[in-house]
N, C-alpha and C positions, 0 to 999 in steps of 0.2 A: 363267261358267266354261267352259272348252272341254274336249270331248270325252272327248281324251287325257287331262286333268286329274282328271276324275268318274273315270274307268277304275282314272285309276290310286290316286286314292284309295280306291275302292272298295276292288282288288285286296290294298292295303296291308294294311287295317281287316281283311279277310276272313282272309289270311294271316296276322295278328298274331296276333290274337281265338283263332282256330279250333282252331290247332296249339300256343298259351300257349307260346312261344319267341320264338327269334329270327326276323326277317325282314330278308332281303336283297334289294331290289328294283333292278333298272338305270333309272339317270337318265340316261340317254345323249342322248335325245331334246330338241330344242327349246330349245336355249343361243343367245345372243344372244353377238355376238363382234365386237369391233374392234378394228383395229391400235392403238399407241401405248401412250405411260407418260402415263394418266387415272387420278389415284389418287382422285377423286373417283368412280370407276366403283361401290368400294367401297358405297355408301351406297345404303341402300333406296328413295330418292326420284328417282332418278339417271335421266332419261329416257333408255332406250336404243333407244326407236320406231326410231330409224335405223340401226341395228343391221346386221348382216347375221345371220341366222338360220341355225347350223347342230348338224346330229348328232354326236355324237362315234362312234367315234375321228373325231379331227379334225386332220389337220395344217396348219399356219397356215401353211408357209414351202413347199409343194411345188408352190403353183401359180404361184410363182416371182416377177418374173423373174429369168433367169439374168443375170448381172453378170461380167464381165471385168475390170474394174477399180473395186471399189466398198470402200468404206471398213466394210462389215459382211457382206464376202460373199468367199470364195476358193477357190482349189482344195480344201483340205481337205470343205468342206461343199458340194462338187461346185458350188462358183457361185452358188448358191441362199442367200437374203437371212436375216440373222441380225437379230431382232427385239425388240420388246416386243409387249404384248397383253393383252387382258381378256375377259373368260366372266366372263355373268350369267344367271339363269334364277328363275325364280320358282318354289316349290316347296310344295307345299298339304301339309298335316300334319294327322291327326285325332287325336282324343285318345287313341288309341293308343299316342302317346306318353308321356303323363302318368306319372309315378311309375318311369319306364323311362329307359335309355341312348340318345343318338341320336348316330348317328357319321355321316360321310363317307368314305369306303373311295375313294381316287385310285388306282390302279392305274400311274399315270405320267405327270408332266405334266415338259415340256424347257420351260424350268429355271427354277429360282428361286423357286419358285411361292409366292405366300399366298394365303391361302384364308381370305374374310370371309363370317359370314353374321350378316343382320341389320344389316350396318354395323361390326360386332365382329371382328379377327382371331381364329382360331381355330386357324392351320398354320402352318408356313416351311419347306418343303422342297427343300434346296439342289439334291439330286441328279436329277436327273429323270432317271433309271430306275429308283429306287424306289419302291416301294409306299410309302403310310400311312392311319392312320387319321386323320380330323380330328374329336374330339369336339366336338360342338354342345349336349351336353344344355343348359347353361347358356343358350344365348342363343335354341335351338329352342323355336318358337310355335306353340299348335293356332291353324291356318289359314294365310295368305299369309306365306311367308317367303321371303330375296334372300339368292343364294348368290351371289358375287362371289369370282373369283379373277383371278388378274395373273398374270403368266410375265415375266421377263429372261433374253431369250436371246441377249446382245448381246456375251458374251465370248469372244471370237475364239479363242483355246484352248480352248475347252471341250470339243471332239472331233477327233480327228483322220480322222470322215469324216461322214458325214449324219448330223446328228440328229433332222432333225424339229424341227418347236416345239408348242407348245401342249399342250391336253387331247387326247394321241393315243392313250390309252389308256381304257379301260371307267371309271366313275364308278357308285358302288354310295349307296345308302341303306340303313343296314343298324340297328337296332332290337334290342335286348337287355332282359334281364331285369338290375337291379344286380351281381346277383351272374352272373356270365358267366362264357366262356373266353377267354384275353386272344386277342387277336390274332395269327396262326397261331401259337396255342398248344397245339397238338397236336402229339408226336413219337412216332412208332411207329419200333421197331427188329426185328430179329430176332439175338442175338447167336448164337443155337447152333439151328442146322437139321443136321438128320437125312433119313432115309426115313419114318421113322415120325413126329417128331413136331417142332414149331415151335416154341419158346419166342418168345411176342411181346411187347416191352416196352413199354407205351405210358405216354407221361410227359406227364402233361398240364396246362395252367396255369392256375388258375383263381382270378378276379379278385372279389374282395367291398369294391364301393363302395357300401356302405350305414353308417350311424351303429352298427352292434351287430355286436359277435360273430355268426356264424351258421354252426348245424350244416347241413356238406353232405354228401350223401352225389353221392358220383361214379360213375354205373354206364356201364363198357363192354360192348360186345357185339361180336364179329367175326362178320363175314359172309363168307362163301367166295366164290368168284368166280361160283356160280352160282346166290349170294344167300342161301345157309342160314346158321342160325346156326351156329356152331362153340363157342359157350356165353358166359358171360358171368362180369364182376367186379367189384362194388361196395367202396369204402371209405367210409367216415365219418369227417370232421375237423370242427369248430369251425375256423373261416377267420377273422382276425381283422378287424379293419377297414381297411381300404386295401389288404390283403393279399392278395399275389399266389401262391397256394398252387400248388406240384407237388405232384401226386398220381402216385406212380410204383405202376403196375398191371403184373402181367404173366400171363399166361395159356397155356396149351399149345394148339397148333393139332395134330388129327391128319391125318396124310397128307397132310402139305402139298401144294398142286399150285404148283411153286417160277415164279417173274415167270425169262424170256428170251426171246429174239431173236425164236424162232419161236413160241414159247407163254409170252405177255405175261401171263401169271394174273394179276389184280388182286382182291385182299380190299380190305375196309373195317371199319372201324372206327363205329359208332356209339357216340358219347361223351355220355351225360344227365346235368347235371347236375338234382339234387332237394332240395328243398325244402319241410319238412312234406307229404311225400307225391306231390310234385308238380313235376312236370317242367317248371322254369322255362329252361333251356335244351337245347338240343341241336347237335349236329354231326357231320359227317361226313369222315374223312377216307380217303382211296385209299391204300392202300400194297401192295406185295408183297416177296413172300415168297424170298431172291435170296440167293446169298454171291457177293462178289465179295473175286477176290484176286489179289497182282502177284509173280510169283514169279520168280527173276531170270533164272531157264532157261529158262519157259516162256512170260513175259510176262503176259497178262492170262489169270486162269480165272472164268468164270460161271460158276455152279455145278459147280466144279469139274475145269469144260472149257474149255480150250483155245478161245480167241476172238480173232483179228485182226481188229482195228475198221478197218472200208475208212469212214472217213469224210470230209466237206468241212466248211471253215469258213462261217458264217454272220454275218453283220450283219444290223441289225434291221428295215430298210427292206422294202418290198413291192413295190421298179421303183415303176413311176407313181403309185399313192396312199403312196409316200413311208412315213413313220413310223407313217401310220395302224395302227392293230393291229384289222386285221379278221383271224377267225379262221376264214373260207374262205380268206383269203387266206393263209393259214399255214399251216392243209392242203394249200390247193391245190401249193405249194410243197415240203411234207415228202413228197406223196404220188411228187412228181416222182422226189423224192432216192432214196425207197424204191424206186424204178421202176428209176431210175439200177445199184443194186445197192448204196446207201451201208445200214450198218447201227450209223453213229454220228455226230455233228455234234460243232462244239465252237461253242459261245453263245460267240462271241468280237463284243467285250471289255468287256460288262455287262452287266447282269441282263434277260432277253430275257422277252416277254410268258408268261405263264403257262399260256396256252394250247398252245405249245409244248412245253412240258414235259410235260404233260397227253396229247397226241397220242402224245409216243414214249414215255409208258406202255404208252399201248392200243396201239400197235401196235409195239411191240419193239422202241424204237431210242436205243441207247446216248449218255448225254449227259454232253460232261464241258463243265461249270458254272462259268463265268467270272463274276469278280465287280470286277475293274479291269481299265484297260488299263496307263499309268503312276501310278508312285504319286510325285503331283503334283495339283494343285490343278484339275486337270483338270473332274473333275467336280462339282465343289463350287462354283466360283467361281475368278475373281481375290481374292489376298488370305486366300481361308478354306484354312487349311493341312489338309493332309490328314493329316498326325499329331491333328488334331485331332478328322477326321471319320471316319475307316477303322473305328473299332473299331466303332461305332452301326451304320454303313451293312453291314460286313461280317456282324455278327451278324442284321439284318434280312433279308440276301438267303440266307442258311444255313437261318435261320429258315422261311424263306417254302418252300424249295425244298426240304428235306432229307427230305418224306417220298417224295419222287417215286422209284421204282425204276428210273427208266433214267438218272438221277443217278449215275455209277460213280464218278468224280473230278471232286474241287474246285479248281479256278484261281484263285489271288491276285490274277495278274497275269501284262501281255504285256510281254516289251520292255523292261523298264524301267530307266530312264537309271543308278540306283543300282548295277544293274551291274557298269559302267563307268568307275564313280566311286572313286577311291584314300579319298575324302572323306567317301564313305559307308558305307568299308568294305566295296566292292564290293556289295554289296545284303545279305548278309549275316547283320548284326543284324537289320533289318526282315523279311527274308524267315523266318525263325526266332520273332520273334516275331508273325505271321502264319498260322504253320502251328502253331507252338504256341496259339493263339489257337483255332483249328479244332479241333485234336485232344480239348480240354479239352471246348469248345462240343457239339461234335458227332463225335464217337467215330468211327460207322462208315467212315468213306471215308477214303481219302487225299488226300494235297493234293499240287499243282503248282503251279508259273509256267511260263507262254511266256518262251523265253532269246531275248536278241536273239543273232544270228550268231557275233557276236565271240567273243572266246574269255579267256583266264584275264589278269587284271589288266587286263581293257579294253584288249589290244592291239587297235586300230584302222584299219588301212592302217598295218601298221607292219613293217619286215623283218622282225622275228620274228613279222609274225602266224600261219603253219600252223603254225612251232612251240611255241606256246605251247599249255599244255594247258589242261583244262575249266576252262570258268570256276569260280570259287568259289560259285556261287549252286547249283551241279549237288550240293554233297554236302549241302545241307539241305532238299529237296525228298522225298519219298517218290518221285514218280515223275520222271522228268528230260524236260523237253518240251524238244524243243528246235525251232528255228524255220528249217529249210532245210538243216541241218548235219549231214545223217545218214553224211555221207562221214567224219564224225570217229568214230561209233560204237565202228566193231573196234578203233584205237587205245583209246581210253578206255575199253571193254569190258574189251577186257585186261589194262591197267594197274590198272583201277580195278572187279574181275569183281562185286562188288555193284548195280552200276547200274541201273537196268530203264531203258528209251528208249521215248518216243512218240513222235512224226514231227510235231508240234503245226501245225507251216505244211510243208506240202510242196510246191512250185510249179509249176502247170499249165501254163505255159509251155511247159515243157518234155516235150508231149506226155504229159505225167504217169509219164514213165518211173522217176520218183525209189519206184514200186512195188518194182522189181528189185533198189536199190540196198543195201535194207535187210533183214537175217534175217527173215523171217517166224516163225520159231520159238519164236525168243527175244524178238521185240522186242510192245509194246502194240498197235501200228497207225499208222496216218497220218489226217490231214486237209491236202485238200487245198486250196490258196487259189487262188480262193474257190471254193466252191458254186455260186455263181452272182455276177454281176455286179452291184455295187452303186453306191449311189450316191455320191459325195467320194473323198476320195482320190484325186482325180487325178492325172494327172503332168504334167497344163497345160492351161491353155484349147487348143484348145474341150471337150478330155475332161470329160467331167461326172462320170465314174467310175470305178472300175478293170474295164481291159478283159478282165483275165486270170481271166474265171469260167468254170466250166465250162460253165455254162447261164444265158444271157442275163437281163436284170433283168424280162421278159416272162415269164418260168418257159416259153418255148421253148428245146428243144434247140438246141445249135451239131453245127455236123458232128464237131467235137472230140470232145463228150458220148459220143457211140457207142465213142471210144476207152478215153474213163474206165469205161465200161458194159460193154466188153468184158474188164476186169480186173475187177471187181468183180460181174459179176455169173455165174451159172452155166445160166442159159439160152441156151443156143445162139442167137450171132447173129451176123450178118455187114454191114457197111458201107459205102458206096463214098462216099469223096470226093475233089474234085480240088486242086491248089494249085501254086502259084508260087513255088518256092524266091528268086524275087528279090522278093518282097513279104516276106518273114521277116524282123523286126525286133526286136532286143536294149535291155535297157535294165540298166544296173546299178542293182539297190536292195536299201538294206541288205545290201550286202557280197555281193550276189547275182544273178547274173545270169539275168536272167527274161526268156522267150524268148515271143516271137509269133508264127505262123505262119497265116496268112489260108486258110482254107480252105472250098471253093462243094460242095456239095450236087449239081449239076445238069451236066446232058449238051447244054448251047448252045457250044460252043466251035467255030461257024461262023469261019474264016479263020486256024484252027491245023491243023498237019501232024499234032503228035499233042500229047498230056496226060498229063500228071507224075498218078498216079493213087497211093491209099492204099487196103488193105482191111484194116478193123478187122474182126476176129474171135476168138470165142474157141474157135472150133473148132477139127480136125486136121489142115483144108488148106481154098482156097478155090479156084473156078475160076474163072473170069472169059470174057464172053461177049458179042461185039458185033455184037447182028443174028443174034442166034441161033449166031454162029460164038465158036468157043473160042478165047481169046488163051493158054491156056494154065491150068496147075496147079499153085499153090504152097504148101508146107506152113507152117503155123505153128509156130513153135517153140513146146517145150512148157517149160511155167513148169520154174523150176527154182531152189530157196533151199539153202542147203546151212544144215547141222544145224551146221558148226562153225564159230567167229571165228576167225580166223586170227590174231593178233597182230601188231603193226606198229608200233616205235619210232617217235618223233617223228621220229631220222634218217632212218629210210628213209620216211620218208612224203613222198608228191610229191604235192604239192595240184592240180598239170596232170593226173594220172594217179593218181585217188587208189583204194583196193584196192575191188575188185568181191566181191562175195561167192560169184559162178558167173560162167557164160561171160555177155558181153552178151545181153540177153533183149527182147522187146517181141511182142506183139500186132497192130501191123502189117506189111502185105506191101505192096512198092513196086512200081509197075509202068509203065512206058512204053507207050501206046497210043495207035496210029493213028487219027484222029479221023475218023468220019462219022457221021451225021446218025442217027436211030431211037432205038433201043434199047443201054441198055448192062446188062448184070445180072450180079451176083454169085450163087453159089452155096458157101454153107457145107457141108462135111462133114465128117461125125464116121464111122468105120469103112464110110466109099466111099459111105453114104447123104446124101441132101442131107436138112439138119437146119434150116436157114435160106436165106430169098434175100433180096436187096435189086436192085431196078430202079430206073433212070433213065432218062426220054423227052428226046427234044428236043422244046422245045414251040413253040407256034403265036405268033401277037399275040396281046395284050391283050385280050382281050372282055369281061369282066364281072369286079364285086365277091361274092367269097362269104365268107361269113358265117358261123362253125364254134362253138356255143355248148362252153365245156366241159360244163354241165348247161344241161338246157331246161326244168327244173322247178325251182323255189328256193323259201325261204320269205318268205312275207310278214311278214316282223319287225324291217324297217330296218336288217336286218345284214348280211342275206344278199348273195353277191355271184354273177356269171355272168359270167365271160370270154369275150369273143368275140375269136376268132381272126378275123380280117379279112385274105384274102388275094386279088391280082391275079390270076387265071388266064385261060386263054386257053380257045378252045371246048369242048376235051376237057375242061377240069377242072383242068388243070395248072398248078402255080405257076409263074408267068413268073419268072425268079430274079432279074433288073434293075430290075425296076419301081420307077418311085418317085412313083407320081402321090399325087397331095395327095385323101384322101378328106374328106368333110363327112358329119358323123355327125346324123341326129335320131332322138331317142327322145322316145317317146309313152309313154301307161298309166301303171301303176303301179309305175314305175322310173324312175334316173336315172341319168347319166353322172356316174360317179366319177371316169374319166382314162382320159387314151390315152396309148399310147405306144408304140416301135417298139424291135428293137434297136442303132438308133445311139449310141454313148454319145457321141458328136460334136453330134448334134443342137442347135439353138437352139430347137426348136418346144417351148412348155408342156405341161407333162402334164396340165393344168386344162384342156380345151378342145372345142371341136365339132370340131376337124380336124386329121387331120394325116395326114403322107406315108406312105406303105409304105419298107420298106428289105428289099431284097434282095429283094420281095415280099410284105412280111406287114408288120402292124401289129396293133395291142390295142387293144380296147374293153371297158373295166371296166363294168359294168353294177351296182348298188346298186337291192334292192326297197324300197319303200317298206313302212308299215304295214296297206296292203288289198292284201286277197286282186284280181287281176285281171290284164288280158294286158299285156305291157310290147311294144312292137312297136320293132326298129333299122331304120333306113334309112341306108342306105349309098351316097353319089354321088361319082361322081368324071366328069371331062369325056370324053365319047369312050366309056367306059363301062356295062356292063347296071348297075342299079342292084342292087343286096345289098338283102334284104328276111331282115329272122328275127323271130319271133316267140319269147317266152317267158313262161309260166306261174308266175305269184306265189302263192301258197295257204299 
């Protein structure tokens, strides 16, 4: 038996035994995986020697290749190959199991999945972005047993951008006592918060698959956020057999410390269940302590207060390790956004890894909770109708998610074609029964859908489309999201003063000005599309993704960024980037015109007179300075939202000039300069002091590869990840901003290469690979530690080039 195996039976037995509960162990490690529809894979005898050996998360389709013209591959799924495939692994079991529950906890597997162990089916999980459990007690063996599962990911609808395939998600082994808590069977609420005191409800489910009645008693406990107890509450039932009992508990919390933005307080919950005496289960749940409310004057209050959500939408992808759901990699990501100045995302358009949610707890960042995109067959399959599967899949992902406090509002859906439909009653019935489905489900929150563009009776490119008013799906919503449309607002405002407005897709395109277009007062906030740049959805070969994110699928800044950064955030900063008004390129989608504008970082513009130049800032003027000499001093205009809607009949509405809320507004200053060589720098000030600078050199040739870890210490535990920025520079140090030479990556120790990649979304080069080009200058090297502690060392060559040399620490 190998190593890993002893370890980890050990650790099981020690876990089970010790604590007399539940045990959740990650089986991520050491799966055996190949392509194709082998349903013979199934069976315990099934030589899989030839196998290829990998850890999960694991995505089967990202190391590509890309396809232009392929019968299982297109622009939606950025060109990248739509599959079948099989995961097998052998898994030792001690008698620890005997007389107890044994499940399988999937976390996510794209799509179709079943799950045999033993040779025995035990799962069928159409949707692969849900979670499930797969019970094994029946066919689970003390000692060697074969877990087998399959994926079909071959239905060409099935997303409208990257999915990913395979086990991309965590795999748990998880051990109970008969009588349990069902599976996220815990709800904690808070319906009445004070100064003084918390009411907290906690409703919890709890499962008795034994042959007998049995008396349980249920003891909760709350812990404060800085781990004390806050007191505790037991009930006693007789549970009957198969019975899945709620036990609804509630208790006072004093001096609540309430869950927001800046002060994320998180309590928990310890939930025992007992048993003549004895604590045969346990569990832990996070919640905090929050009101949220949407008031139609003031738009969104956190406890009370006034909160405009500056947020970006998200897809589930990571850039180069694809669907994988590593949860550095998800930090490393949210920590950008928070950097950015965002202080809320929307999980667009299904249930995003858990760890996500989990993050913008602890650190204060508002989520609103998408659970479709179209309601259509989409996610389920060709064939399985979605009237058939919505209500399961939607109570599962409510379930899963509803104790999380940066949860504010719930998403049905985006877009969706019902609509638009005379046929379906424009979306109507369904959307109604949906949100009525929520409200019954899960009380606290409100519920939305993403509107597609269009507007009332699915006009469509039609003469009356500006006059037609909100669509019919805008009055059965609690909150009204709508998708690029915020120019309809103060019309529909006024006619219809009930409304509240999110900004659900706002488009970066357009320099992100669509900040200015909307009341800040009255309305919830915006997200803007996208957060960063993802994978599918293209708009043609060679695109592999959509280009319009704010921050590249690298989780490096665009020079754009600094401009989203300069509205949302309140740290004094200042920017300089340059661009070509004849490089600006348009494209209509979705009834919308989304704008491109190519813009360079850097000060090489050898064999120009002068340079079309931007300075983002959120200061009260900037100076600008070349060669130490002043080009001058320009002020920023200061934000400006006016407190009333003005009202605007459909007559007088002119969709070429549609009503502004204040005078035109924006964040940057334009400026024509004379071009030579050295230095160019910005100076930000706020009352005549300089508060920010930003400089640009002209730089040298090419000399050397450098190597930039984001950490140089990681953990040795096969999850952990270190990004290496890999960039061209010249003798000074400088990014050469042209560069595109082809590097060769080796790594050594106790680490490996996870994926490279750059921000071309043009490229052909694989994200699975030893090499690849710089673009603009820079490229990425994912880096994955393995299980020991020890030194992982990059080498970095390119021709002509000093070689890149970094070292990093596993422990």
């Amino acid at each position: 038996m190998k190593l890993y195996k002893l370890l980890f039976t050990l650790l099981l037995f020690i876990s089970f035994n010790t604590f007399a509960q539940r045990s959740s162990q990650l089986i991520n490690f050491d799966w055996k995986f190949s392509l194709g529809d082998i349903p013979e894979a199934k069976n315990p005898d099934f030589d899989d020697a030839s196998w290829q050996t990998v850890h999960l998360p694991h995505d089967a389709s990202i190391a590509g290749p890309f396809m232009e013209d392929s019968l299982n591959s297109d622009r939606k799924n950025g060109f990248l190959p739509r599959r079948k495939g099989w995961y097998r692994k052998s898994l030792t079991l001690t008698d620890a199991i005997n007389d107890n529950k044994v499940f399988l906890e999937f976390e996510g597997i794209y799509r179709d999945a079943r799950v045999y162990v033993n040779g025995k089916e035990v799962a069928h999980q159409l949707n692969g972005y849900e979670a499930f459990l797969a019970d094994i007690t029946e066919v689970a063996q003390v000692g060697e047993n074969t877990i087998a599962v399959s994926y079909g990911n071959t239905d060409m609808e099935s997303s409208r951008w990257y999915n990913g395939e395979g086990i991309y998600r965590d795999v748990k082994l998880l051990i109970t006592a008969p009588i349990h808590i069902d599976y996220n069977g815990t709800y904690v609420f808070t319906p009445s918060i004070t100064k003084e005191k918390a009411q907290v409800n906690i409703h919890t489910e709890v499962f008795n698959e034994t042959e007998s009645i049995e008396e349980i008693t249920l003891s909760s406990e709350v812990l404060n956020p800085a781990g004390k107890s806050m007191g505790k509450v037991s009930d006693i039932v007789p549970v009957g057999v198969g019975e899945v009992y709620t036990f609804k508990q509630k208790m006072d919390v004093a001096n609540p410390e309430l869950w927001g933005i800046e002060t994320p307080n998180l309590y928990k919950v310890i939930t025992s269940v007992i048993k003549d005496g004895k604590v045969i289960d346990a569990y832990e749940t996070n919640f905090g302590i929050r009101t949220v409310e949407f008031d139609r004057n003031q738009g969104l209050l956190l406890n009370g207060e006034k909160v405009f959500v500056k947020g970006v939408n998200l897809h589930h992808d990571l850039g180069p390790l694809g669907a994988a759901a590593f949860e550095r990699g998800f930090e490393r990501r949210l920590e950008g956004l928070k950097k950015l100045g965002c202080n809320g995302i929307r999980l667009s358009h299904n249930p995003h890894d858990t760890y996500m949610l989990d993050w913008c707890d602890r650190n204060g960042m508002l989520v609103l909770d998408e659970a479709f995109d179209k309601w259509n067959d989409q996610f389920f399959g060709e064939g399985n109708s979605f009237d058939d599967h919505w209500k399961s899949s939607l109570k599962a992902f409510v379930k899963r998610d509803r104790n999380h406090p940066s949860v504010f509002l719930w998403s049905v859906g985006n877009e969706t074609r019902q609509q638009r439909s005379p046929k379906a009653d424009f979306g109507v019935p369904m959307l109604k029964e949906m949100v009525s489905f929520i409200h019954n489900f899960e009380p606290s929150r409100k519920v939305t859908c993403g509107l597609h563009p269009s507007r009332k009776s699915g006009a469509y490119r039609t003469e009356n489309y500006y006059r037609e008013g909100p669509p019919e799906m805008e009055f059965y919503m609690d909150v009204v999201s709508t998708n690029y449309r915020e120019e309809f607002w103060p019309v529909d405002k006024a006619n219809y003063p009930q409304l509240m407005f999110i900004l659900s897709e706002a488009q970066a395109g357009n320099l992100g000005n669509e900040w200015f277009n909307i009341n800040h007062h009255s309305s919830v906030g915006l997200f803007y599309w996208g957060g960063t740049d993802y994978i599918g959805e293209s708009f043609g070969w060679p695109a592999k993704g959509w280009p319009n994110g704010i921050i590249d699928w690298d989780d490096h800044w665009k020079p754009f960024s600094y401009y989203i950064h300069s509205l949302f955030s309140e740290e004094p900063m200042v920017y300089i980037t340059a661009y070509d008004e004849g490089n600006a390129t348009a494209k209509l989608w979705n009834e919308v015109k989304l704008r491109y504008q190519p813009m360079f970082s850097h000060w090489n513009w050898q064999g120009k007179d002068s340079v079309q130049l931007l300075t983002f800032s959120n200061c009260q003027e900037v100076e600008l300075f070349v060669n130490d000499k002043s080009m001058g001093v320009k002020k920023v205009p200061e934000e400006y939202y006016t407190k009333d809607i003005t009202a605007h009949s459909a007559e007088e509405y002119d969709p070429e000039n549609p009503p502004l809320l204040g005078p035109e507004m924006h964040k940057k200053l334009e400026w024509k300069i004379p071009y030579s060589t050295g230095t160019i720098r910005a100076e930000g000030k706020i009352n005549g002091k300089v508060v920010s600078t930003h400089e640009l050199k002209t730089t040298g040739k090419a000399a050397s590869i450098e190597l930039v870890a984001d950490r140089e210490k990681i953990k040795a535990n096969g999850l952990d990840l270190s990004y290496i920025t890999v960039k061209v520079v010249d003798k000074n140090g400088l990014l050469i901003p042209d560069a595109a030479n082809e590097i060769k990556f080796m790594v050594t120790g106790e680490g490996t290469n996870a994926g490279v990649g750059n921000a071309d979304i043009s490229s052909n080069e694989p994200f699975v690979s030893d090499q690849r080009k710089v673009f603009q200058g820079k490229a990425l090297l994912v880096i994955r530690s393995s299980r020991t502690p020890g030194k992982i060392t990059i080498k970095a060559k390119a021709r002509g080039l000093k070689t890149g040399v970094l070292e990093i620490e596993s422990e």
